[in-house]
N, C-alpha and C positions, 0 to 999 in steps of 0.2 A: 424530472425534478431538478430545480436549482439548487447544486451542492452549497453549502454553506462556510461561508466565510470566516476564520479569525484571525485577532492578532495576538503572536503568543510569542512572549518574552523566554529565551535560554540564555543561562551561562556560558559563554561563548565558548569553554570547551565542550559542554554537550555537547552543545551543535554542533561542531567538529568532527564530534565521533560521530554523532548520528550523519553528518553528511558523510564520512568515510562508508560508513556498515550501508547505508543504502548506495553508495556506488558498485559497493561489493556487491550488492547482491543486483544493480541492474535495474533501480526505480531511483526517482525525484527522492530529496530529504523530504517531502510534503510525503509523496505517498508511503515513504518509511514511517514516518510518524501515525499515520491512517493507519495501515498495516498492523503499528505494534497496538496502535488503541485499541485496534479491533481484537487483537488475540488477546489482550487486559480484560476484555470488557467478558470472550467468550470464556475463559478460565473463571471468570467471577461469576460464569453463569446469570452477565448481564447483558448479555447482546441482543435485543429483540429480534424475535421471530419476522421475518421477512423485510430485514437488511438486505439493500440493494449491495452487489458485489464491486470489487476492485479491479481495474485494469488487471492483468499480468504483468508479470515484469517482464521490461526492455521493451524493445520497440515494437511497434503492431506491425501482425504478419502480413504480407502482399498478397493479395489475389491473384488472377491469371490476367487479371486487363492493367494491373499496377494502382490499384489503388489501396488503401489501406484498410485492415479489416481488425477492427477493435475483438478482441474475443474477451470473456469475461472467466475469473476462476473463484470459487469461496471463498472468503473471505478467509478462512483456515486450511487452505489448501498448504502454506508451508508452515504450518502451525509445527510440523512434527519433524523439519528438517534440523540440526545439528547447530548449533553458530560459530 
């Protein structure tokens, strides 16, 4: 499925932080923003049932031949780590 596209206007110091806090943690300021919408939406107990998942963060693992292997994790898989 083709992900979907917008354009979204921040106060250039959000975006700041949010691009700082997803460096931190090792994803794009895009897929930080995904990330937190997702854990808003499942805290609101709005996330529909059978939401495709998120890359992991940082880079995709190698395989034995050298190619890259996308692995996927829940989308609240760091829902419960610390910030």
């Amino acid at each position: 499925m083709e992900r979907k596209k917008i354009l979204l206007r921040l106060d250039p110091v959000v975006h700041d932080a949010l691009a700082k806090w997803a460096a931190d943690e090792l994803r794009s300021t895009n897929s930080q923003i995904e990330f937190l919408l997702r854990r808003a939406l499942a805290e609101a107990g709005r996330l529909p049932e059978g939401v495709g998942r998120i890359r992991p963060r940082g880079r995709p693992r190698k395989t034995p031949d050298g190619e890259s292997r996308d692995e996927e994790e829940p989308p609240d898989a760091d829902a419960g780590e610390a910030s």
